[in-house]
Residue, then its C-alpha position, 0 to 999 in steps of 0.5 A: x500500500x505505501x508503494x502505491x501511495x509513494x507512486x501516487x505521490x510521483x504521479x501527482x509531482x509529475x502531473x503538475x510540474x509541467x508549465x501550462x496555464x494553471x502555471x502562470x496563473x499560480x505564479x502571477x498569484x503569487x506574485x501580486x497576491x500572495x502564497x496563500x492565494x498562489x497556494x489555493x490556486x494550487x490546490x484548485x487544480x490538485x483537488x481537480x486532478x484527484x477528481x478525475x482519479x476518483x472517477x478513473x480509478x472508481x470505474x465510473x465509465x458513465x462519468x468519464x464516458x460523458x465528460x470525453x463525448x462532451x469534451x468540444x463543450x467542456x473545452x470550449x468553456x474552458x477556452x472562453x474562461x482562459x480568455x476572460x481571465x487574460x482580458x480582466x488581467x490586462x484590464x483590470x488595475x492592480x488591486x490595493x494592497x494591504x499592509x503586509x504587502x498582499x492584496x485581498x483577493x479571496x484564496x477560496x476564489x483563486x482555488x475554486x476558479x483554477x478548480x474549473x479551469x483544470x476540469x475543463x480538460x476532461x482527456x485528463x480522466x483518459x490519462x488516470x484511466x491508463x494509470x489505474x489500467x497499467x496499475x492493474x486497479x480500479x476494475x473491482x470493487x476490492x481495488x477501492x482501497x488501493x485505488x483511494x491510496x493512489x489518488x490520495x497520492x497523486x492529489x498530495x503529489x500535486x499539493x506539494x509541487x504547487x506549495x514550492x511553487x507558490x512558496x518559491x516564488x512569494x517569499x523569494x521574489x515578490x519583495x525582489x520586485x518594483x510595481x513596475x516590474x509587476x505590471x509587466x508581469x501581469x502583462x505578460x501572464x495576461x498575454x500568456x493566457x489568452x494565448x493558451x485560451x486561443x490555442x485551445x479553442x484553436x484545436x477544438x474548431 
């Protein structure tokens, strides 16, 4: 059982550490808001990446059969989101910072949109579906234990690389960093993601 956990927890750092659009998103987070806020988006997507375990590793076929037959939809939702974020980012002024530097933005909001935002790719469920096969689990019901190991392990996996990310980089670089420096940095993450956001409604039309 412990292997199990420790591969989970290898799958989960595997999962995660790869640059992509939660990426940027947790590191502007950071940055201009803080690591309690970097680490909840963080988390959003680690506990959206259990989700899909649960689900491959459960054997819910009905679920992941939907989610991979209405995946134009799901994609293109989360495309638009990818969008709408870049635009309010570009758009919208650096909010007022408080005392500790930080500004207020809600750490239950930056984890429930990056939540969404990693849903949105439902092919994720297909890659858990291969694990789990490879795994030999997740075909019985006396599978269930190893299965909840597994997953429990990937989403700790996922949690620890976005707690050294967002850690990373809000105690060593946000005081490093003038307000200029971070307009320019909430431009280029902005231009980042509506790049991802057009990329990805680019492979679904």
């Amino acid at each position: 059982m412990l292997t199990l956990f420790i591969k989970g927890l290898i799958i989960g750092l595997a999962i995660a550490a790869p640059v992509g659009p939660i990426g940027i998103l947790c590191i502007q987070r950071s940055l201009h808001d803080g690591f309690k806020v970097g680490l909840m988006t963080g988390i959003g997507a680690a506990l959206a990446d259990g989700t899909y375990g649960l689900i491959a590793g459960f054997g819910l076929t009905a679920i992941s059969s939907l989610l991979v037959t209405q995946q134009f939809w799901i994609r293109l939702i989360g495309g638009i989101f990818l969008l709408y974020l870049g635009i309010k980012h570009i758009f919208t002024p650096s909010r007022k910072r408080s005392a500790t530097g930080y500004s207020d933005r809600s750490s239950w909001h930056a984890c429930a949109t990056t939540f969404f935002l990693t849903l949105t790719n439902p092919m994720t469920v297909l890659s858990f579906v291969a694990i789990f096969a490879g795994l030999g689990l997740g075909s019985t019901s006396k599978d269930y234990t190893d299965a909840i190991l597994l997953v429990a392990g990937i989403t700790l996996g996922s949690a620890i690389w976005w707690l050294c990310l967002s850690g990373g980089v809000a105690f060593l670089l946000h005081h490093r960093i003038t307000p200029n420096t971070m307009r320019i940095i909430n431009w280029l993450s902005s231009i980042i993601m509506l790049a991802f956001g057009a990329l990805a409604m680019k492979d679904i039309i």
